[in-house]
C-alpha positions in Angstrom: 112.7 84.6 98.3 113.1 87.0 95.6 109.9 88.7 93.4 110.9 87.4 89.9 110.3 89.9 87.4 106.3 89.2 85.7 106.5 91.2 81.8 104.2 93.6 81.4 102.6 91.2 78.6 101.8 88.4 80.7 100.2 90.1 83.4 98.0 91.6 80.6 97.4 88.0 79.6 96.6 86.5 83.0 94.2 89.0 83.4 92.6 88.9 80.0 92.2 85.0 80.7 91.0 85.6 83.9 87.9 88.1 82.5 87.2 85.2 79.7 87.1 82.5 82.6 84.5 85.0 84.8 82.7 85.9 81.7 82.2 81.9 81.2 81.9 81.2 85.0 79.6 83.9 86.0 79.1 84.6 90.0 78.3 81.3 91.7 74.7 80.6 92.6 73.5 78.0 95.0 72.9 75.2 92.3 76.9 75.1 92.9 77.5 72.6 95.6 80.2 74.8 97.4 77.5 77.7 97.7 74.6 75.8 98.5 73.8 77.6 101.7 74.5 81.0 100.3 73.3 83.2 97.9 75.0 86.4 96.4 71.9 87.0 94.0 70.4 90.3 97.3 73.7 91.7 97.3 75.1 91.5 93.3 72.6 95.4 93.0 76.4 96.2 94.9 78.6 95.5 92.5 79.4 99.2 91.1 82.4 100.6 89.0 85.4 101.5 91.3 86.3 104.8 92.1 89.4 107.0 90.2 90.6 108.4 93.3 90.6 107.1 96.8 88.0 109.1 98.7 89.3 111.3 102.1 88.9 109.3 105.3 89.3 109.9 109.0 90.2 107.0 110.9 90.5 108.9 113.6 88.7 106.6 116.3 88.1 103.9 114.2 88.1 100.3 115.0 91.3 98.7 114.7 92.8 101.3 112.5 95.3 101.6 114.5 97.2 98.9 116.2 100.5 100.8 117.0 102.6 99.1 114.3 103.4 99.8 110.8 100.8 100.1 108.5 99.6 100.6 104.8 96.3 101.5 104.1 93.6 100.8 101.1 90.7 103.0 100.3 88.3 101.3 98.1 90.8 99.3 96.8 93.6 102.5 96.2 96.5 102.9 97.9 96.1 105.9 100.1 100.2 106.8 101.3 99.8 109.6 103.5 97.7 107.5 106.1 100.3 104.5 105.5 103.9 104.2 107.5 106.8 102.0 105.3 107.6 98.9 107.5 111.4 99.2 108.2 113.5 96.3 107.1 111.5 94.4 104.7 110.3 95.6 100.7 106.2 96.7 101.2 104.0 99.2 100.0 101.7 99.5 97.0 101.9 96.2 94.6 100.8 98.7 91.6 104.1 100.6 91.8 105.8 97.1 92.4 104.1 95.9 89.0 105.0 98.6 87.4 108.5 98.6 88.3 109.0 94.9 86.7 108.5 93.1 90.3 106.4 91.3 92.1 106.2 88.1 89.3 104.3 85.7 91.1 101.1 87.1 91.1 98.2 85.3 90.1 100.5 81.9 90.2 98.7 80.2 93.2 94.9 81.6 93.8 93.4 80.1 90.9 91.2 81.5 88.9 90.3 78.5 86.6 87.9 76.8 88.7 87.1 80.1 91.4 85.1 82.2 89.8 85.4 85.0 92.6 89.6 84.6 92.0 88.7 85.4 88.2 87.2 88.7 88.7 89.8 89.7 91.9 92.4 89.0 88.8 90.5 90.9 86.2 89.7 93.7 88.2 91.9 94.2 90.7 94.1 97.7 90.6 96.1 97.6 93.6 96.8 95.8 96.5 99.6 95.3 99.1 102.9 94.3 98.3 105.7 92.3 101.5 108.9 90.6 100.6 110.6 89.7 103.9 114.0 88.8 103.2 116.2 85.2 103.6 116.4 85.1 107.7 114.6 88.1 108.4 112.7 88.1 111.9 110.4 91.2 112.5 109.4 92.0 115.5 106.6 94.2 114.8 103.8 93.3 112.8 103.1 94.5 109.3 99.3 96.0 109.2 97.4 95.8 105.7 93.8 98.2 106.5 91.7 98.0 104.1 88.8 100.5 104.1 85.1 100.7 102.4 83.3 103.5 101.7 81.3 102.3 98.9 80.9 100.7 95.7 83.4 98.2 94.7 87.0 97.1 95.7 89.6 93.9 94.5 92.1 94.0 96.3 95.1 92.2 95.8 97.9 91.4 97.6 101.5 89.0 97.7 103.3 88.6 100.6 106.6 86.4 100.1 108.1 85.5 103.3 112.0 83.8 102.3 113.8 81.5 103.7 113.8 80.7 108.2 112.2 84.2 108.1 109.6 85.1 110.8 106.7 87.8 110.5 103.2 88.5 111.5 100.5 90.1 108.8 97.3 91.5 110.0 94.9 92.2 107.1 92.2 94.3 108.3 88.6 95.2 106.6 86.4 97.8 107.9 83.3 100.3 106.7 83.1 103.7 107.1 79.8 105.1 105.9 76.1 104.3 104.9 77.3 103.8 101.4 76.2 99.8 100.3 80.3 98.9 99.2 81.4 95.1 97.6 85.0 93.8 98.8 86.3 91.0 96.8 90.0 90.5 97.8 92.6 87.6 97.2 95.7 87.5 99.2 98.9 85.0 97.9 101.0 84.0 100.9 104.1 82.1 100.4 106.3 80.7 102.8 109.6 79.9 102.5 111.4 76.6 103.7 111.7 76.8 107.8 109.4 80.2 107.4 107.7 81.1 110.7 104.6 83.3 109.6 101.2 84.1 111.4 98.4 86.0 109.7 95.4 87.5 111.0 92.2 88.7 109.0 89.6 90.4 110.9 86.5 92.1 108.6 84.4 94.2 110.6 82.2 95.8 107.2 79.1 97.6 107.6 75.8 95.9 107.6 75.1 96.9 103.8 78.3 95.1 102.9 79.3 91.8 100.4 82.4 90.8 101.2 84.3 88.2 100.1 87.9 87.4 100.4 90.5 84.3 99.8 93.4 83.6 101.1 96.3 81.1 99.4 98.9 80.0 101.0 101.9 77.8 100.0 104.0 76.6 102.2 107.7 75.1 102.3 109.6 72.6 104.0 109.5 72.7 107.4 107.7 75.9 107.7 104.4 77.2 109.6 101.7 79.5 109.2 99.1 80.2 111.9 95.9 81.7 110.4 93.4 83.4 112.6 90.4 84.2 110.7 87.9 87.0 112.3 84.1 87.8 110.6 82.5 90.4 112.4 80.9 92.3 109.7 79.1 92.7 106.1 75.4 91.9 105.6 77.2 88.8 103.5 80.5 87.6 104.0 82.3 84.7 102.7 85.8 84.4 103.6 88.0 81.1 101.6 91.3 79.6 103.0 92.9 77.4 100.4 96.2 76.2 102.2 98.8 74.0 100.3 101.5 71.7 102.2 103.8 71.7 99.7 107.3 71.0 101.8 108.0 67.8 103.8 107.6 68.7 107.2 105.0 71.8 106.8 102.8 72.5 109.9 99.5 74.8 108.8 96.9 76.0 111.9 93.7 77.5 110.4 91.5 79.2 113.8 88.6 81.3 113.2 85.5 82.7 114.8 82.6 84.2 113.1 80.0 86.5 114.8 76.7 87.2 113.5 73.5 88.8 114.9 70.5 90.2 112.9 70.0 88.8 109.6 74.1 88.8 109.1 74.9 85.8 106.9 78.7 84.6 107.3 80.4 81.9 104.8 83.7 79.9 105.9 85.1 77.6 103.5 88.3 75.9 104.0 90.7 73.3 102.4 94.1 71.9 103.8 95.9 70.5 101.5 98.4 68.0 102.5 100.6 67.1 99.3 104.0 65.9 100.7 104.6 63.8 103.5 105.2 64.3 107.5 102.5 67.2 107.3 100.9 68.6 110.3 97.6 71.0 110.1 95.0 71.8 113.1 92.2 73.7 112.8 89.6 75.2 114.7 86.7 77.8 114.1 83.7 78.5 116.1 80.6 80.5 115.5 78.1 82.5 117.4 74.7 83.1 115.6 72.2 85.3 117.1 68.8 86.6 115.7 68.3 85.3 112.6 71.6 84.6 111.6 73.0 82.6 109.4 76.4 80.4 109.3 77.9 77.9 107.2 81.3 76.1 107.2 83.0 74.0 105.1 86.0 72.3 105.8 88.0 70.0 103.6 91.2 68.8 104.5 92.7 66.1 101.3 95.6 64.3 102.0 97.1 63.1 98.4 99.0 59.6 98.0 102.7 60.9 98.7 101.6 62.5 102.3 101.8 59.8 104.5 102.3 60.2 108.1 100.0 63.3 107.8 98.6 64.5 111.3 95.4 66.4 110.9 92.3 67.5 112.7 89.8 70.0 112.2 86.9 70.8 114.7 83.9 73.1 114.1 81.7 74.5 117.9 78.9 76.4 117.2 76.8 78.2 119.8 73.2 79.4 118.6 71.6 82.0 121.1 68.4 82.1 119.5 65.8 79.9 117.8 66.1 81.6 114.6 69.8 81.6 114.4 70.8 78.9 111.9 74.1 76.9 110.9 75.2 74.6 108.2 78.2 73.0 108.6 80.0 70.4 106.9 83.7 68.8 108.2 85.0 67.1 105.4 88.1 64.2 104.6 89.4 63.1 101.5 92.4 60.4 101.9 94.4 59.1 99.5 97.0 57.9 101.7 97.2 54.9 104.1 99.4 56.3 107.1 97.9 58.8 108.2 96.3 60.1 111.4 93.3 62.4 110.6 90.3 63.7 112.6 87.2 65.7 112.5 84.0 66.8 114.1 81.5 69.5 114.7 79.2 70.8 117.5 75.9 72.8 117.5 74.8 73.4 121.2 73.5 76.9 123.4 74.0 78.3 126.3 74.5 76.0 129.2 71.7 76.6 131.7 73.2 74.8 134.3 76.0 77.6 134.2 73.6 80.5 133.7 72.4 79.2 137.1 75.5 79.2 138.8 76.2 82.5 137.8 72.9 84.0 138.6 73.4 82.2 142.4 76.6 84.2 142.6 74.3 87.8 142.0 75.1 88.2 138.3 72.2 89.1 136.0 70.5 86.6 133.8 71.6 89.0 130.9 75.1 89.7 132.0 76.0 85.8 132.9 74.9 84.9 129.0 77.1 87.7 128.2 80.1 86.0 130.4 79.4 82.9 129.2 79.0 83.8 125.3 82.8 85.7 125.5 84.0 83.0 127.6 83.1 80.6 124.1 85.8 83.1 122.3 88.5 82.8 124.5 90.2 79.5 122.8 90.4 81.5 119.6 91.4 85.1 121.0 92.8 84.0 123.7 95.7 82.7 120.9 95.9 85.6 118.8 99.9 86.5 118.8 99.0 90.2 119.0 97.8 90.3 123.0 96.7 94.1 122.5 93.8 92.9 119.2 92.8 90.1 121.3 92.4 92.2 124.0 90.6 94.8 121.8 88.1 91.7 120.2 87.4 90.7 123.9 85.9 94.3 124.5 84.1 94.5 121.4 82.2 91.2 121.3 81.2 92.1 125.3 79.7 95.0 124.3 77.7 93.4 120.9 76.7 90.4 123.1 75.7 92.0 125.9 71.6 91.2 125.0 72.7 88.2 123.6 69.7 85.4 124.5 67.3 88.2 124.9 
């Protein structure tokens, strides 16, 4: 799958209609259906001009900065080269200087701006990104890291990754904040997979506590290929993180997984659609959430099967375990069938921590504390547990053990 070449002029276009269509949409409020349960208006007072240059950073030490694989890294949304490492065997690096050199033409052709209002200022705004075009057959065996770092004010990302034809790669988009500095992340990431494509892609955002993020990713997908999403929220005061997936190839298979975190007065967003447009389709999905303090969490999950995808096979299941009585969740598993052969399924669970097993524990000499702790991680392991990457899973295990160690208190 080759980058056709985008003319200077239309880009210029796209992102002059995209700035008209945000001037006309404004940011969404919660009188929009889609955000009833959260509201941007606390954390718009983020929303600063960009930086010119990226600003110096040590990630010496930081969370998953470094996974031991290629890498290119983002600060505040510029491409920052002498902390990034070229990926061998595949085109990647900064999707500014791939603009600029006439590549990179199918930007902006899937996330849509029209009826997103958050896509419309990514595409307005955005000044650089990351750029991966794995080649016709290509099968890496290391995974290509995208790190994206905050230090403050505001960032829009944007990236493309083009996987060709009966290729197979892994992406892992990372987010993190470095800093006091309040910072705003609103990313898009276009994924296209070839016909017979094997990709998996892994976001985890772990932004500081004075953090908005929001981020989208589009895929389309091929004939007979698959893409595994797994889908991490750690971080950001507000976060709101939108997979739009489209089954576009006979045969497609799409798994969406994802577990979001909160504690204090966090607030995390999921919203999800699976797309089923041709026939033979298979998509599974899976996201759970753990909401401590007063927490909040919403998901919504929409999976539409249109009239030509019969013989879709779909289900989607939402577990949610609340640790405290302030700790609230909204969440909403949603089908829309067009079709009449079809096998679909959905569901969602809100529940706590099961005494029964607390008791068990504590009978075995483990403190009340530490067997909620056990217990709480042990809720994680369907999701990490199935992360491709055994060292980040590994890494997440850790992390949320040390973070829910009080959890219940």
């Amino acid at each position: 799958m080759t980058a056709a070449v985008l003319p200077i002029h239309e880009l210029r276009g796209i992102r002059r209609a995209a700035r008209e269509r945000f001037d006309l949409l404004g940011f969404p409020t919660t009188k929009n259906e889609d955000w009833k349960y959260t509201n941007l208006a606390p954390f718009l007072k983020l929303l600063r001009v960009p930086t010119e240059t990226a600003a110096p950073v040590d990630l010496t030490g930081a969370p998953f900065a470094d996974l031991g694989c290629p890498r290119l890294v983002f600060v505040d949304g510029r491409f920052a080269p002498e902390l990034s490492s070229a990926p061998a065997g595949v085109k990647a690096g900064s999707l500014r200087e791939t603009l600029d050199s006439g590549g990179a033409g199918q930007v902006g052709r899937y996330a849509d701006f029209e009826n997103n209002a958050l896509v419309a200022l990514n595409t307005a705004s955005f000044e650089n990104g990351a750029f991966v075009e794995i080649g016709n057959g290509c099968v890496l065996d290391s995974p290509i890291h995208l790190l994206f770092v905050a230090t403050g004010g505001a960032a829009y990302p944007r990236n493309l990754i083009l996987a060709g034809r009966d290729s197979q790669a892994t992406i892992v988009e990372t987010y993190l904040g470095l800093g006091d500095e309040p910072s705003f992340t609103c990313a898009v990431t276009e994924l296209v997979a070839g016909d017979g494509s094997v990709i998996g892609h892994l976001k985890l955002q772990d932004e500081t506590r004075r953090a908005l993020h929001w981020g989208m990713l589009r895929v389309e997908q091929g004939a007979s290929s698959s893409v595994t999403s797994h889908n991490i929220a750690l971080g950001a005061g507000l976060a709101r993180n939108e997979i739009a997936a489209v089954l576009a190839g006979e045969g497609a298979e799409c798994t969406l997984k994802g577990l979001y975190v909160a504690t204090g007065r966090q607030h995390i967003d999921n919203y999800t659609t699976l797309d089923h447009a041709r026939e033979h389709c298979t998509s599974h999905e899976l996201y759970k959430g753990i909401l401590d303090g007063a927490s909040h969490g919403v998901f919504h999950g929409r999976i539409i099967v249109r009239p030509e995808a019969q013989k879709t096979d779909a289900i989607q299941r939402n577990k949610n375990l609340l640790l405290s009585r302030e700790a609230v969740i909204h969440t909403k598993p949603q089908l829309e069938i067009y079709a009449d052969d079809v096998r679909c399924t959905h569901g969602a669970t809100v529940g706590q921590v099961d005494q029964e097993a607390v008791f068990y524990l504590r009978s075995r000499g483990i403190g009340l504390e530490e067997a909620r702790s056990l217990l709480t991680v042990a809720f994680t392991s369907e999701i990490l547990g199935s992360i491709p990457i055994e060292a980040i899973g590994l890494r997440l295990a850790s992390a949320l053990a040390g973070r829910l160690s009080g959890a219940g208190s």
